[in-house]
N, C-alpha and C positions, 0 to 999 in steps of 0.2 A: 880117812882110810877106806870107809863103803866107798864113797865116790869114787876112787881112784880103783876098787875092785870091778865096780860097777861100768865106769868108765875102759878098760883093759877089755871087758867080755863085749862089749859093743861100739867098736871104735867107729864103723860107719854108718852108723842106725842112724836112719830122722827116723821120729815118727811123727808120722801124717797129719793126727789129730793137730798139733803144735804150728803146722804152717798154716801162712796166711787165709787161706779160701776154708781151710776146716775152722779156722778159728772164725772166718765171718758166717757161718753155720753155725756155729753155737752160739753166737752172739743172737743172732735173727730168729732162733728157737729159744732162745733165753727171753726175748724181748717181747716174743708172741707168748708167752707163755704168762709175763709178770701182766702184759697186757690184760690178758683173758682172767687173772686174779682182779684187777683192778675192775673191767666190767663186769667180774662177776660175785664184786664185795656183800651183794645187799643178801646172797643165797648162802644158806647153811653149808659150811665145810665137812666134807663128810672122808675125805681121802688124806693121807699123811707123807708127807715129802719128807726129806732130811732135815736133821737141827726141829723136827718138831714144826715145822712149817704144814696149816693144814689151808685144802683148797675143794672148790666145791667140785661136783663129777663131771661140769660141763668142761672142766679145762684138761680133764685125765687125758686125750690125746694131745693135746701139746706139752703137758708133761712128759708125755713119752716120746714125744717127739725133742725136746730137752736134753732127757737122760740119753738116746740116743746118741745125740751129737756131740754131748761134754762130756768129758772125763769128769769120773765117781765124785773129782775132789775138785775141780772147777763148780759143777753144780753144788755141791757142800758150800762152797763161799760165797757161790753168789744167794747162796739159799738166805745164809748167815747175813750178806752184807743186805738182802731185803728186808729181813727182820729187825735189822738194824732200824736201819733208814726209817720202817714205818713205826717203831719205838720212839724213833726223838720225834719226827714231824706229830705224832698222837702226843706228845709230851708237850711241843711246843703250842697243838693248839688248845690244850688244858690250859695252858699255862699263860696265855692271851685271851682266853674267856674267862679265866678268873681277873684278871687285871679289867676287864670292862669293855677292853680295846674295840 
């Protein structure tokens, strides 16, 4: 029933953010940004992202370059799905140093 409220008040809205060239902008700022995490794992996080994601201050303009381009709630997932990701891969390589491998 929202949707179809929702849907009735904006029958010919795109938004922008959702087509193709905004969404390869947030991807390319997403990807510069997990980058700049990645080279800059060995420095103390001092700044706080969504979901409790913390990064150090040399990547604070491409996180804002990030929040910029995605939506509140694209950057919330992909916050969530990097947290993820480096949970099992730190899990997996416990879990392969304990075995000997």
């Amino acid at each position: 029933m929202a949707l179809e409220a929702y849907a009735s008040r904006n029958p010919d809205t795109v938004h922008a953010d959702v087509l193709s060239k905004a969404r390869q902008a947030c991807y390319k700022a997403r990807d510069a940004f997990y980058a700049c995490l990645d080279k800059e794992s060995n420095k103390r996080p001092t700044e706080i992202a969504s979901v409790g994601l913390l990064y150090p201050s040399e990547c604070k303009n491409s996180r804002a370059e990030f929040d910029k381009h995605c939506r509140a709630s694209w950057v919330k997932h992909f916050d969530r799905q990097y947290c993820r990701n480096r949970r099992v891969q730190r899990l997996l390589d416990d879990k392969d140093s304990r075995r000997g491998v």
